[in-house]
C-alpha positions in Angstrom: 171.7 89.3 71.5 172.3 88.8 67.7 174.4 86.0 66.0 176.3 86.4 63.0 176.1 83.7 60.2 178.8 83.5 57.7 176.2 83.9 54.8 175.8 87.7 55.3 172.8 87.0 58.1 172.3 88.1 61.4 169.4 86.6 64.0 168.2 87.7 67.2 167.9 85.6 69.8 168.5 84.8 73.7 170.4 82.3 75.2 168.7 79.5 76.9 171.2 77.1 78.0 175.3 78.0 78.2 177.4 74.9 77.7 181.1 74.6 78.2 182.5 76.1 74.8 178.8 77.0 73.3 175.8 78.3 73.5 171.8 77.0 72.9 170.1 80.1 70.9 166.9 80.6 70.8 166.1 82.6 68.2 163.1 85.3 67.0 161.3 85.5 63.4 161.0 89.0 61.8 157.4 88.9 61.2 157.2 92.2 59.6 160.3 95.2 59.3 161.3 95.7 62.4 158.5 93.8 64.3 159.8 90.2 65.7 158.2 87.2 67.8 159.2 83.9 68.6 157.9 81.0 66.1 155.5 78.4 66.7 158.2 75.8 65.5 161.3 76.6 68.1 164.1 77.4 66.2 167.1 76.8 68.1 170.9 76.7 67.4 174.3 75.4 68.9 176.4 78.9 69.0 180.3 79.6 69.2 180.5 82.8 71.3 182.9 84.3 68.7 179.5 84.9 66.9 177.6 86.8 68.7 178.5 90.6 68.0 175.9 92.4 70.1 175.0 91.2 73.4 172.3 93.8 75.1 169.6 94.6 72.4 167.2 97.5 73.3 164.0 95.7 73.1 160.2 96.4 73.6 157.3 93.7 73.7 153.8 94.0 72.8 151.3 91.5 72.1 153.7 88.7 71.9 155.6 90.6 69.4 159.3 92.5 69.9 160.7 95.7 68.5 164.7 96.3 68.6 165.1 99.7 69.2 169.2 100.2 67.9 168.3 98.1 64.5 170.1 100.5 62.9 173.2 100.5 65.0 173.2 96.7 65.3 173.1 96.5 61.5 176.6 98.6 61.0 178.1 96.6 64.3 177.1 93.4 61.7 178.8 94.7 58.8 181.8 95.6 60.7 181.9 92.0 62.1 180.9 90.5 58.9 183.8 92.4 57.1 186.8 91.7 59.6 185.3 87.8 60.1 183.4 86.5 57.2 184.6 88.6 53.8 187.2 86.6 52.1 189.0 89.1 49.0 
């Protein structure tokens, strides 16, 4: 899934414990373009569901490393979201 963050950023993450109105993200590093693992130092935020704009990423693993395969596609879903949530004219 990727989260939205009103400062023009998106992460990708997975959920790892749903509360009543929010969610516990856990959340990946890009390590290089395109390439993404999990950190050594769990980074890990409390999430409105109004924030996450894509739920099912594409996603392959290798050697503890992740690659997105719709990158492209999730990056004009964020700018969509981003524009109807987050830009203030």
């Amino acid at each position: 899934m990727a989260v939205a963050y009103e400062e023009n950023l998106y992460y990708f993450g997975q959920i790892v414990k749903k509360l009543k109105k929010k969610v516990w993200v856990k959340f990946l590093t890009e390590s290089t373009e395109g390439v993404f693992s999990w950190p050594e130092k769990e980074d890990k935020d409390l999430v409105g569901p109004e924030f996450i704009f894509y739920h099912h990423l594409e996603v392959t693993a290798e050697n503890k490393t992740y690659r997105i395969k719709n990158l492209k596609e999730i990056q004009s879903k964020f700018q969509g979201f981003y524009r109807k949530y987050f830009l203030v004219l």
